[in-house]
N, C-alpha and C positions, 0 to 999 in steps of 0.2 A: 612477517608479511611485508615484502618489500613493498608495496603498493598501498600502503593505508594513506598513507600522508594524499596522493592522488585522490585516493577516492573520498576520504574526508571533505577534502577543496571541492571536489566532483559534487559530492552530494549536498553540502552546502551551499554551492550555487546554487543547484537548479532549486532547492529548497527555498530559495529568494526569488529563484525568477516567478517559480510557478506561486507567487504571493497574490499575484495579477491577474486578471482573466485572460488581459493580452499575455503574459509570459508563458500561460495554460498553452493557448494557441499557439505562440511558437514553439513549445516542447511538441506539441502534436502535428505541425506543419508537414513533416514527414510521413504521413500515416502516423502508425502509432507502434513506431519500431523500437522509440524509445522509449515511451507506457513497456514496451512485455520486456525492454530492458531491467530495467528499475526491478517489475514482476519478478523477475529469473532472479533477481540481485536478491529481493526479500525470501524467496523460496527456498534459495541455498543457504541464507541467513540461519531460517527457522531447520533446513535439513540440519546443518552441522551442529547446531546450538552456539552459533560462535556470533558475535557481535549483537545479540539480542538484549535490548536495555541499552547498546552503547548509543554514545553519541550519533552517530553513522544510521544506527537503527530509527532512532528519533527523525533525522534528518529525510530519510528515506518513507518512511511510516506520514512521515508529514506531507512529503513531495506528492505521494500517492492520492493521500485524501485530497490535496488540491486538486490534483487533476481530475481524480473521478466526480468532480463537481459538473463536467462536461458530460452528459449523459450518454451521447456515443460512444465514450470508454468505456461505459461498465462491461458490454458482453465481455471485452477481455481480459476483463476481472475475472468473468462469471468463468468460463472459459480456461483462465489459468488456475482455476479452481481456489482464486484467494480466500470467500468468505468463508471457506474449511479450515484455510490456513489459520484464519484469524480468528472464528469461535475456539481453536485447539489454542493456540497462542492467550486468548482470554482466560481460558479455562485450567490452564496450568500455571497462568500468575496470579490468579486470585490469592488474598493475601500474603502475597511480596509486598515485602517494604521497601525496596529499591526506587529512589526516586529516578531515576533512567527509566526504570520499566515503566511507575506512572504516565509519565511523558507518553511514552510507545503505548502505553492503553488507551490513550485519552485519544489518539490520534489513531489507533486502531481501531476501536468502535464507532469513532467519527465516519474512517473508511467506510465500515461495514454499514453503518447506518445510510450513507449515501448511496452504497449499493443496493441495498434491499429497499430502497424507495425508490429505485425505478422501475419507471414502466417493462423495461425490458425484463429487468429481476421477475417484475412481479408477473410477467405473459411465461418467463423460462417456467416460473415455478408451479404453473397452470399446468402447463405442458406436460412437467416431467413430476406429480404428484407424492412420487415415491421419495423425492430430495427434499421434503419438509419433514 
């Protein structure tokens, strides 16, 4: 993978910027082109099985739950259909002893937990009764 070293420094950044509420708001100054970047990053992650637990995954897993602390991201959570991603991602490391994977659980249910406490989450899932 000619490109890890890039996206390591990549996802490490923004993992630092978005530490911040302001760093939150610059990652999202654009819409939120780079929110469904990130998305698509983690999707293909969990399709291939490939960097999940690594470093990169941590970093990313992180970057995520910071921003969805903004509540205007979540529909695009709801939307790229992560908290599916992330109950299967829970439910197939339950006891791994991988301390990487820890990391990515801690920060994946954090995700998840900030999604389903919004308002938005919780009017989608009025809505659509059959996705509980």
């Amino acid at each position: 993978m000619a490109h890890a070293p890039l996206r390591h420094a990549l996802l490490s950044l923004v993992s630092i910027i978005v530490s911040t509420l302001k760093g939150v708001e610059y990652i999202l100054i654009n819409d939120q082109l780079i929110l469904c970047a990130f998305i698509q990053i983690l999707v293909s992650m969990h399709a291939e099985q490939k960097e999940v637990g690594s470093v990169n995954h941590r970093f990313l897993m992180a970057a995520l739950q910071k921003i969805s602390i903004k509540l205007d991201t979540v529909p695009c959570f709801i939307q790229m259909q992560v908290p599916d991603l992330l109950i299967k991602f829970v439910e197939m490391q339950l006891g791994t002893k991988s301390p990487g994977i820890h990391f990515s659980l801690d920060f994946g249910t954090a995700l998840l937990a900030n999604i389903l406490h919004a308002p938005s989450t919780q009017q989608f899932l009025k809505s659509a009764p059959h996705m509980v």
